[in-house]
ROTILO-408940 format. One line per field, with one value per residue (C-alpha): chain; y negated, x negated, z; residue in one letter. Coordinates in Angstrom, 1 decimal, m for minus. Each point is the difference from the previous one (the first is absolute). Example, Ala and Ser with C-alpha at 12.3 -4.5 7.8 and 13.67 -1.06 7.14 Angstrom:
2
chain	(A; A)
c2	(4.5; m3.4)
c1	(m12.3; m1.4)
c3	(7.8; m0.7)
res	(A; S)
This chain:
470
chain	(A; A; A; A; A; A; A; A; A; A; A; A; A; A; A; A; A; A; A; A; A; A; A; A; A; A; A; A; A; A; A; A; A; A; A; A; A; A; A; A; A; A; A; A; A; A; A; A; A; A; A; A; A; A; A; A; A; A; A; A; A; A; A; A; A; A; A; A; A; A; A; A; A; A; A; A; A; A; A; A; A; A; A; A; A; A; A; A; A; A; A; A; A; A; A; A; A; A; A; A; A; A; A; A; A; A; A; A; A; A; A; A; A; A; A; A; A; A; A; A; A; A; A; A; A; A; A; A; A; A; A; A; A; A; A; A; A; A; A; A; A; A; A; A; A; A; A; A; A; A; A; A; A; A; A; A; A; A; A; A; A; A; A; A; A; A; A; A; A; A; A; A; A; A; A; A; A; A; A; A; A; A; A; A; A; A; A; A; A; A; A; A; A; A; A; A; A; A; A; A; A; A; A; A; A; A; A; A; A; A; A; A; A; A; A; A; A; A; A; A; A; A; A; A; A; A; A; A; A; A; A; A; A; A; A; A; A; A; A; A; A; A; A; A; A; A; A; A; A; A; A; A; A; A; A; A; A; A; A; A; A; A; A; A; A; A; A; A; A; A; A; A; A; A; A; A; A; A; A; A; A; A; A; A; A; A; A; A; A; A; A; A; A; A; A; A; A; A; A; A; A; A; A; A; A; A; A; A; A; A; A; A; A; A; A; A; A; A; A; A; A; A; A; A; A; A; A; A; A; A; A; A; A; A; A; A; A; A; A; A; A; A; A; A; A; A; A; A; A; A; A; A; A; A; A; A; A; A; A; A; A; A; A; A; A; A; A; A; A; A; A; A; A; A; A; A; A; A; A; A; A; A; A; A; A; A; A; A; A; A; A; A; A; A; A; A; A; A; A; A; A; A; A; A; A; A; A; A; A; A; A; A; A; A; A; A; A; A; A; A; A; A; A; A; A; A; A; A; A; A; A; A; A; A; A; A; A; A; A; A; A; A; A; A; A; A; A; A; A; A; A; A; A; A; A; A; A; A; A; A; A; A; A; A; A; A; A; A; A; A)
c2	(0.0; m0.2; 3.3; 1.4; m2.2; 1.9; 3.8; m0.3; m1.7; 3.4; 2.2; m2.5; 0.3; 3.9; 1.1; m1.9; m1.9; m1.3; m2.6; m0.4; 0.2; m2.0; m0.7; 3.3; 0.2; m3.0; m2.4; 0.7; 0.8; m3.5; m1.8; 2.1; m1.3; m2.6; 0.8; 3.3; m2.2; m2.2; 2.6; 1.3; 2.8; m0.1; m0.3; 1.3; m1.4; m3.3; m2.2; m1.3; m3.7; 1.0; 2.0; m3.0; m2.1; 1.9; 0.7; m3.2; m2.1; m2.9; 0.7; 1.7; m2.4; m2.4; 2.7; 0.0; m3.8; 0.0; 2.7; m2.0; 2.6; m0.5; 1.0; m1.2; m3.1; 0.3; m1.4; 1.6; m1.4; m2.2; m1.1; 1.0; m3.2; 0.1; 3.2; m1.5; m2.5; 1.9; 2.5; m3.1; m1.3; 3.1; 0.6; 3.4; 2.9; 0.8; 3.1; m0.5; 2.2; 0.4; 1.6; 3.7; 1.5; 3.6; 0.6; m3.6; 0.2; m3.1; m1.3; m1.9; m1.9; m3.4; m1.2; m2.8; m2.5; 1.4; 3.6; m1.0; m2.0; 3.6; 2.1; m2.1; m0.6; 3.7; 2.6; m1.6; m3.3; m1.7; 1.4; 0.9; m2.1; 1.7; 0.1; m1.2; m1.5; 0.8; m0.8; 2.8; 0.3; 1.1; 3.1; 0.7; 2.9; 1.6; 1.9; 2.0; 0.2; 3.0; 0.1; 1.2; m2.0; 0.1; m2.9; m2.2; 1.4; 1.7; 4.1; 1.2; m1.8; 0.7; m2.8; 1.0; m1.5; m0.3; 0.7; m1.9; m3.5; m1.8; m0.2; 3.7; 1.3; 2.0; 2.7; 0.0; m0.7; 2.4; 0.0; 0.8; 0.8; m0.5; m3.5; 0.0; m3.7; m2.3; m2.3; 0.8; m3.7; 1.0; 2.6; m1.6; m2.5; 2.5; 2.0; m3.9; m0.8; 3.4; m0.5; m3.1; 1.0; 3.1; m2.0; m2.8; 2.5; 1.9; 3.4; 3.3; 2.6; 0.1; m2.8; m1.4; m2.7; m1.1; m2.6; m2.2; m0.3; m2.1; m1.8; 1.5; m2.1; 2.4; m0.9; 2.2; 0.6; 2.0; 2.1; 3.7; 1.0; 3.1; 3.3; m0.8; 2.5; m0.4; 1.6; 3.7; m0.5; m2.1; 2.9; 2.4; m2.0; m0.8; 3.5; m1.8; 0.1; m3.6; 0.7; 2.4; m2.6; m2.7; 2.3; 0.5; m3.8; m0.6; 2.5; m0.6; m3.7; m0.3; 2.8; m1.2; 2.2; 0.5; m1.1; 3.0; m1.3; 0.1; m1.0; m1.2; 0.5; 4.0; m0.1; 0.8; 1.0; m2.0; 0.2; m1.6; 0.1; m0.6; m0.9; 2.5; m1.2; 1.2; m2.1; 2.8; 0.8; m3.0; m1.3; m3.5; m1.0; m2.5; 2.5; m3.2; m0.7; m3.0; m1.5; 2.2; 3.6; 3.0; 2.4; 3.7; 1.9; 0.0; 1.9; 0.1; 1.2; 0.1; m0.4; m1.1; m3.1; m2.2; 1.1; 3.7; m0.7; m2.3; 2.5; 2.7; m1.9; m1.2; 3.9; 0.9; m2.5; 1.4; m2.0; 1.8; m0.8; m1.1; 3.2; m1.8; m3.0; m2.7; m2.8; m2.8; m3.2; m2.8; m2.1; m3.3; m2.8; m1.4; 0.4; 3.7; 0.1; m1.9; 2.7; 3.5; m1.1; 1.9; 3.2; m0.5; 0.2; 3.4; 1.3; 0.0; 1.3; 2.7; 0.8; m1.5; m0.9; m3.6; m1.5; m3.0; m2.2; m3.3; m2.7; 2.8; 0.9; m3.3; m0.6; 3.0; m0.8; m3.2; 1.6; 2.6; 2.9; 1.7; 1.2; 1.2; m2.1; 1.4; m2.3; m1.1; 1.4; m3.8; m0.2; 0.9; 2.3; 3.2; 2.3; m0.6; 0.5; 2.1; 2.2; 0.6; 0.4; 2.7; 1.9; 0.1; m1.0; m2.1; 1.8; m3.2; m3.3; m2.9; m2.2; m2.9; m2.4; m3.4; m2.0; m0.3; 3.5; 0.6; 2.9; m1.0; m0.8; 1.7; 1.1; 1.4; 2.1; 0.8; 1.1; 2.2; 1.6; 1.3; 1.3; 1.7; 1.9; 1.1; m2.1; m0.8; m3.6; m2.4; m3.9; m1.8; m1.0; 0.9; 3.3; 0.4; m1.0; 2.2; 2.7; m0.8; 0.2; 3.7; 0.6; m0.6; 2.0; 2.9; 0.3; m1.3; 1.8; 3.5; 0.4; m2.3; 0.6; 3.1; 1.5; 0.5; 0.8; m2.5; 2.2; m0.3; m3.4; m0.6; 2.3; m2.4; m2.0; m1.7; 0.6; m1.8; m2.6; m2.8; m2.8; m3.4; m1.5; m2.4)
c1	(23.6; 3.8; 0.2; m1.8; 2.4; 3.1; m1.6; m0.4; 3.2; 1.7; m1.7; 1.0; 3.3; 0.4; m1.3; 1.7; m2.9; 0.2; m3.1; m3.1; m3.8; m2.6; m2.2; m2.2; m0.4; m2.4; 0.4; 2.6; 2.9; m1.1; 0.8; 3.0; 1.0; 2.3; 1.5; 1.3; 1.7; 1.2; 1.4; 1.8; m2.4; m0.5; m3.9; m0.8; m2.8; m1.5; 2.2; m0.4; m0.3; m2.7; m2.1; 0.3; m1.2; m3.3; 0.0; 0.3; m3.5; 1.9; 2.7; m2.6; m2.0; 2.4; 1.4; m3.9; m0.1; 4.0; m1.7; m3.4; m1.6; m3.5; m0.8; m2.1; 0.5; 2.4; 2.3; 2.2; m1.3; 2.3; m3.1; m3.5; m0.9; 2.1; m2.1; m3.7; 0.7; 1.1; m2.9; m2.2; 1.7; m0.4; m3.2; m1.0; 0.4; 3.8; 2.2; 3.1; 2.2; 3.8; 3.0; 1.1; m2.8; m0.9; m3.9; m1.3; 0.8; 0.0; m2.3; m3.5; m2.3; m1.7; m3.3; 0.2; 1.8; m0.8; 0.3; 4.1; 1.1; m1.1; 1.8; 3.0; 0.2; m0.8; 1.2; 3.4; 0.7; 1.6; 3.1; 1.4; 1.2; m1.2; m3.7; m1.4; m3.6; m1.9; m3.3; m1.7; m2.1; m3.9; m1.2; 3.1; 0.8; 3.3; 2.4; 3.1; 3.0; 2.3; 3.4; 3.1; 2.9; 3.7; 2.1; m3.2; m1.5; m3.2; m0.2; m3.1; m2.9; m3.8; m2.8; m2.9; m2.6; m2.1; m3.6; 0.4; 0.3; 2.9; 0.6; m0.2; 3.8; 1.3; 0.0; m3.5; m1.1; m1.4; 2.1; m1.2; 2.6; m0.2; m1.6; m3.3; m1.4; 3.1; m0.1; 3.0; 0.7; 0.9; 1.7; 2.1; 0.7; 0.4; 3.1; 1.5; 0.3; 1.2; 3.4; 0.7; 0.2; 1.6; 2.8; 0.1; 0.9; 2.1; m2.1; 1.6; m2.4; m4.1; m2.2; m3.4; m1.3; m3.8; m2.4; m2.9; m2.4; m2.4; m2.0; 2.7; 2.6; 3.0; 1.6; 2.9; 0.0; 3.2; 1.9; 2.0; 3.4; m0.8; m2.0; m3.7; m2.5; m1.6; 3.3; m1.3; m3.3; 1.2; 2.6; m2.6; m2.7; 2.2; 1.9; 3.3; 2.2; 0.8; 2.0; 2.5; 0.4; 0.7; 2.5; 2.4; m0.2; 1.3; 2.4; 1.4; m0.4; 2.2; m2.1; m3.1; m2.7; m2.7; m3.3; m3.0; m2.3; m4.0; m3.1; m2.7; m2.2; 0.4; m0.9; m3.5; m0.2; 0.0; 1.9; m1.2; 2.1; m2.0; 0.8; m1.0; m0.4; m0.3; m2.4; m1.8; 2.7; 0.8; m2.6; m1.1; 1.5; m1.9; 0.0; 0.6; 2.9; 2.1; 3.1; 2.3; 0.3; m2.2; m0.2; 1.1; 0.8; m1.4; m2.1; 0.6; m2.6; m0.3; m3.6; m1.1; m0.5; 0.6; m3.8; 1.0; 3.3; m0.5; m2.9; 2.5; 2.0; m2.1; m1.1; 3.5; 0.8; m2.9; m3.0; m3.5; m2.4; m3.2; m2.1; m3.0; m1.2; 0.0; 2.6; 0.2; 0.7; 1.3; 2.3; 1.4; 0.6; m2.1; 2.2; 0.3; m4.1; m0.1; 2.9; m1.8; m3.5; 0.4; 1.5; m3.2; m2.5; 1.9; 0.1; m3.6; m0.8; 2.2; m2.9; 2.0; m1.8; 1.1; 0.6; 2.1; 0.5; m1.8; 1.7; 0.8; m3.6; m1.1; 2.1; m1.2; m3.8; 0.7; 1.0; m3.0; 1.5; m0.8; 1.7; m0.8; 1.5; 2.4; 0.1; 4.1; 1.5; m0.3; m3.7; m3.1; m2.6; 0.0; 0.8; 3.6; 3.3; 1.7; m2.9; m0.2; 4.1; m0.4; m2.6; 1.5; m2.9; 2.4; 1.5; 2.5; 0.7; 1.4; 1.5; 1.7; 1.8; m0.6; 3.4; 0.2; m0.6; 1.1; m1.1; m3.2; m1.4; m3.3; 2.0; 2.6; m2.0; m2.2; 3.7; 1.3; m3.7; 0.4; 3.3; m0.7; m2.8; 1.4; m2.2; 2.1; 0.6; 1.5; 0.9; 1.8; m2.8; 2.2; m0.3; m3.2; m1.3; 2.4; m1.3; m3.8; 1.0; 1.6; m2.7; m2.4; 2.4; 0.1; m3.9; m0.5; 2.7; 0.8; 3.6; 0.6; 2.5; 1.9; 2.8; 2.5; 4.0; 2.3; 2.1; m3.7; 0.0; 3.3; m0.5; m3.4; 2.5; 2.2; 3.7; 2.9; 0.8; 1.7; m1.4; 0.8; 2.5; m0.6)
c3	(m16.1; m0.6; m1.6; 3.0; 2.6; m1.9; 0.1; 3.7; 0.7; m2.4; 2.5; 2.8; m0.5; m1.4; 3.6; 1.5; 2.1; 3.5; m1.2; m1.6; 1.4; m2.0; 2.4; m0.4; m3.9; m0.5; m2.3; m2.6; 2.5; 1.9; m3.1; m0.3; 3.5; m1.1; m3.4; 1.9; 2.2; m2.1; m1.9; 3.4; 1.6; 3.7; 0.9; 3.2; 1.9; m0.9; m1.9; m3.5; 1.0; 1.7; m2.2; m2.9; 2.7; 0.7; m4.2; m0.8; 1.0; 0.2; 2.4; 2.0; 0.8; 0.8; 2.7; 1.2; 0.3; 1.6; 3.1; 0.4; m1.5; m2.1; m3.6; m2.5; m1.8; m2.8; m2.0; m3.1; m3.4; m2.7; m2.3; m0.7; 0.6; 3.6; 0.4; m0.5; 2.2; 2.9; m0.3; 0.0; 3.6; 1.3; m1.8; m1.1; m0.1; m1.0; 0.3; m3.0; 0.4; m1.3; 2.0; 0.0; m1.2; 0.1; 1.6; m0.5; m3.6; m1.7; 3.3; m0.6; 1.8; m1.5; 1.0; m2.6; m1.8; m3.2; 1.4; 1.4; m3.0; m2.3; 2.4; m0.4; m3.6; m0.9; 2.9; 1.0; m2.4; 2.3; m0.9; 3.8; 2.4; 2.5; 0.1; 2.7; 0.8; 3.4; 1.6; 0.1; 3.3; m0.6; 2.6; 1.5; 1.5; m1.0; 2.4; m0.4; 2.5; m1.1; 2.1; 0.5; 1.4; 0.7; 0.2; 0.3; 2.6; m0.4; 0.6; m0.8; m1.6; m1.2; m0.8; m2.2; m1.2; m3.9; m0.1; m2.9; 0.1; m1.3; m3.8; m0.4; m0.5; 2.9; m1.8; m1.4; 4.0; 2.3; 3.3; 3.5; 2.7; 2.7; m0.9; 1.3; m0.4; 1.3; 2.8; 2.3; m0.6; m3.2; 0.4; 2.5; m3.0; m2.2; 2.2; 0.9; m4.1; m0.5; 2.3; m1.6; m3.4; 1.2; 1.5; m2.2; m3.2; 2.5; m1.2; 0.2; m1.1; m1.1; m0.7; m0.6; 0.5; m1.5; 2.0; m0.1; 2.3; 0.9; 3.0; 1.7; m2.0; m1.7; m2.9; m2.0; m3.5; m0.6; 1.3; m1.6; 1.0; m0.3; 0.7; m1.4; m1.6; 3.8; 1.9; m0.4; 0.7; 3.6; 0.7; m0.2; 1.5; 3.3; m0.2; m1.0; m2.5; m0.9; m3.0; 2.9; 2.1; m2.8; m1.7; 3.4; 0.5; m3.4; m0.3; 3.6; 0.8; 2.3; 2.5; 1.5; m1.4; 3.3; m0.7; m0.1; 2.9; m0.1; 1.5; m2.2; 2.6; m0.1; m3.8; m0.3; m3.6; m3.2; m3.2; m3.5; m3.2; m2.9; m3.7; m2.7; m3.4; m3.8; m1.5; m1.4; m2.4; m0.9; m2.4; 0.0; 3.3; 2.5; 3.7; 2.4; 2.5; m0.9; 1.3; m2.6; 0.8; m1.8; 2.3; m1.5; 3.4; 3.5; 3.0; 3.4; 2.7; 3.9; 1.6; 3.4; m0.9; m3.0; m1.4; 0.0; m1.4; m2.5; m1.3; m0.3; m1.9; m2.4; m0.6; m0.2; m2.4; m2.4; 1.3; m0.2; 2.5; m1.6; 0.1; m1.7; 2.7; m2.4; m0.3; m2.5; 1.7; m2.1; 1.7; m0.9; 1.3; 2.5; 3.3; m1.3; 0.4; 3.5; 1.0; m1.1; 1.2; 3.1; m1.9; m2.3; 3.0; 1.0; m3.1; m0.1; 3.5; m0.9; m2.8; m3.2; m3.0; m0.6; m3.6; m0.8; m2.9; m0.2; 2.2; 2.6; m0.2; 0.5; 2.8; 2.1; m1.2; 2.0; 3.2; m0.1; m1.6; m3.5; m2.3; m3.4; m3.2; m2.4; m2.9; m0.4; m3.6; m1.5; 1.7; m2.5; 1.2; 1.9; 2.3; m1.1; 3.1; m3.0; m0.5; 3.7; 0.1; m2.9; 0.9; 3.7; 1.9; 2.0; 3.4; 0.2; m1.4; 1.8; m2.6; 1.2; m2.8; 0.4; m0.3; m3.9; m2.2; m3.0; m2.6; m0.9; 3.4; 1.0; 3.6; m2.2; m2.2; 3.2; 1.5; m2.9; m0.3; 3.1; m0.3; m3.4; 1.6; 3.0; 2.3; 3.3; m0.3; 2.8; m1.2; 3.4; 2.5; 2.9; m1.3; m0.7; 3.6; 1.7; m2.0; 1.0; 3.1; m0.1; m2.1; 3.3; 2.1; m2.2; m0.2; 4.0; 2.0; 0.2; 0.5; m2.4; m3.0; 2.0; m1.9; 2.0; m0.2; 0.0; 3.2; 1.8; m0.5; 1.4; 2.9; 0.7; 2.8; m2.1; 1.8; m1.1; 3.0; 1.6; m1.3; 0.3; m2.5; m2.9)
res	(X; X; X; X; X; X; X; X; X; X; X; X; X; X; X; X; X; X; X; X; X; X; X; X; X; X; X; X; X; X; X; X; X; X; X; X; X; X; X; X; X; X; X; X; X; X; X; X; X; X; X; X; X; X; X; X; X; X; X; X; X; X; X; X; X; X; X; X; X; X; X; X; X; X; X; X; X; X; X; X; X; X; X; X; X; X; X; X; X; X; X; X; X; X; X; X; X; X; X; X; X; X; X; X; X; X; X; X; X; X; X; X; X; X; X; X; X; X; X; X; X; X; X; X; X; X; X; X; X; X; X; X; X; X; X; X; X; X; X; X; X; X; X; X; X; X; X; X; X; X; X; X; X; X; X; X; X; X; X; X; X; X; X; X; X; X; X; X; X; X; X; X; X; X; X; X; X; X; X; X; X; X; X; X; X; X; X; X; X; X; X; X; X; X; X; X; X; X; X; X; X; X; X; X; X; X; X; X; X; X; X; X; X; X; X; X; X; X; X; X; X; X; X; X; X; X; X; X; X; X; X; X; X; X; X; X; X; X; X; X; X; X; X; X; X; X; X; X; X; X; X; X; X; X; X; X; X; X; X; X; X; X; X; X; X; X; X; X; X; X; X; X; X; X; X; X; X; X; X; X; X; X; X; X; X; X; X; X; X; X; X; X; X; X; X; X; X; X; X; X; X; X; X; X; X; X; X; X; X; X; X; X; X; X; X; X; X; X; X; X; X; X; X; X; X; X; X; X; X; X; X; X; X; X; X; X; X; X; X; X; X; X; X; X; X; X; X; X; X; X; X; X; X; X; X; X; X; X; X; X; X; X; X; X; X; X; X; X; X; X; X; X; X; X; X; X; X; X; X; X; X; X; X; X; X; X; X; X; X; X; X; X; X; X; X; X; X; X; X; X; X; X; X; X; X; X; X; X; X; X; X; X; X; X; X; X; X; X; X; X; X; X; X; X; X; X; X; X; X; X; X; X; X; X; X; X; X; X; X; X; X; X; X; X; X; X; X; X; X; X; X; X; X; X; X; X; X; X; X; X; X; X; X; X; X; X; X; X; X; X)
């Protein structure tokens, strides 16, 4: 880190700089913030003081508790011993995760004593004083605020929202903006936080800040100072550029930067940015969204709605729509069953051949609908899930991991099969009802799934205009 503190403070000084931006680089020139500036380079926008406060879990959520504003339970860990008892107060499951990390690394979720006290022994060894222990809030929806600000005060701002629920990585998550599913409550909430973080770390440039949500309570987890992997797709989405106005309030702090008014209301399109991911090339690898990141690129896709977009996406980013009507349902835990029942009863008015694993079998056998079985890989007897897989007599699988898999699980091999064959595979449940449901539109409506240029959709009403402030 040193090394690379020096090279950039040779170039600092050869050109003669007027300051330094690290607010638009990611991670690295974040933890680069204040070595730079100890080492006597100016840093325009943001201060250092306040990036190593949002960096650092601990001096963040003491800012949170100093505004009144919730977060999960937490508390920084000493001990092993200190941790196990904390996860028992709060009871489980966990989120551990240290400070300054790139893309969740290092970041784990515990649904166990035995599960935590393994994560911490092995993955981090206690050895950093800065790992911090949260509750980690079951079905909660996760939304992002991306902003820009100038002394503060708020210019612009966009709030989107996961499909996914929380505990997939941001950057795993599939995005829909506008949001679609928020109480105005909430978003109300949402904007009031927003300005008093803003203010509180006296923000000069782009910023992001992630929430839970749910019953309509909001909760932060963190918050970037800096441009996330989300600014381009809101700059293209809303039909400004972010990064622009973020840039002139840095470099000219001292010159209010006018905010670029608009109307939600005269938006009538949609916009989804989905993950892609390389799990076919890389052999032996488990294809489900955790909290760290593994996401190789991304889509994004406009629709009429979040159905149409979200499709798009998904076929941008490499999905195949099942062309044989057969899916392979096996699904997990038990609240994952209750969730997908209604996605099951459209599946199979929409003429699908159903066929599930045991317990998943069993469970829709109970609520009047069949399925055939497909005996799991550590089941005896036939017909056999990996025969089906390999001899791709399955349109789509739904696969969803229950909350412990390791290699030699029957969802994992079930996971991998797929993926080694080339059958289209979806593991998050959010995602898998969502794509039901376009799967009904595309079949039932006619208009449906239009492609259309991103001018058209822009010229569909949506004028830039006076809006009302932050």
């Amino acid at each position: 880190m040193r090394s690379v503190v020096f090279r950039g403070i040779d170039i600092y000084e050869t050109e003669q700089s007027s300051g330094v931006i690290v607010s638009v680089g990611g991670q690295i020139p974040n933890n680069l913030a204040v070595p730079l500036k100890e080492q006597g380079a100016k840093i325009l926008g943001t201060q250092p003081e306040s990036i190593d406060m949002c960096e650092n879990r601990q001096l963040f959520s003491q800012l949170m508790d100093s505004l009144h504003i919730n977060q999960p339970q937490w508390n920084e860990l000493d001990s092993i011993p200190d941790a196990l008892s904390f996860a028992t107060n709060v009871g489980y499951p966990v989120l551990v995760r240290p400070s300054y990390v790139l893309s969740g690394a290092a970041m784990n979720v515990a649904f166990n004593e035995k599960n935590l006290e393994e994560y911490l022994q092995s993955a981090i060894g206690m050895k950093s004083a800065s790992i911090v222990v949260s509750k980690f809030i079951l079905n909660a929806k996760e939304i992002e605020f991306d902003a820009v600000a100038q002394n503060g005060e708020i210019i612009n701002y966009a709030i989107s929202e996961h499909i996914e629920n929380a505990g997939v990585h941001s950057g795993d998550a599939t995005l829909v903006l506008p949001a679609q599913n928020l109480y105005v409550e909430t978003i109300k909430r949402i904007r009031k936080i927003s300005k008093k973080i803003a203010k509180s770390l006296n923000i000069t440039g782009p910023f992001n800040v992630q929430y839970l949500s749910k019953q309509n309570e909001i909760k932060v987890i963190e918050c970037n100072l800096r441009a996330s992997r989300s600014f381009p797709f809101v700059s293209k989405t809303f039909n400004i550029n972010f990064i622009d106005l973020a840039t002139r309030a840095m470099v000219t702090p001292n010159v209010k930067v006018p905010r670029v008014d608009f109307n939600l209301m005269h938006i009538d399109y949609v916009c989804v940015k989905t993950p892609m991911f390389s799990f076919s090339r890389l052999q032996g690898a488990d294809p489900v969204l955790r909290v760290e990141m593994a996401s190789t690129g991304e889509v994004a896709c406009f629709g009429a709605n979040r159905y149409e977009a979200f499709l798009k996406a998904l076929i941008s980013a490499g999905f195949r729509v099942p062309k044989t009507k057969s899916v392979l349902l096996s699904l997990g835990p038990l609240n994952a069953k209750v969730r997908f029942l209604e996605s099951v009863m459209l599946l199979q008015k929409l003429g699908y051949a159903l066929y599930a694993t045991s317990g998943t079998s069993m469970f829709l056998e109970q609520h009047g609908i069949y399925s055939t079985v497909l005996v799991k890989p550590s089941g005896t007897g036939t017909p056999k899930v990996l025969d089906f897989l390999s001899k791709k007599k399955i349109g789509l699988a739904v696969v969803v991991p229950d909350s412990m898999q390791n290699a030699e699980s029957d969802g994992y091999k079930i996971r991998r099969h797929a993926i080694d064959f080339g059958i289209p595979l979806i593991v998050n449940l959010q995602q898998a009802c969502l794509l039901v449901r376009c799967l009904q539109k595309s079949e039932t409506e006619k208009d449906f799934n239009q492609i259309t240029s991103w001018k058209e959709y822009l010229h569909r009403g949506h004028r830039l205009i006076e809006a009302t402030a932050v």
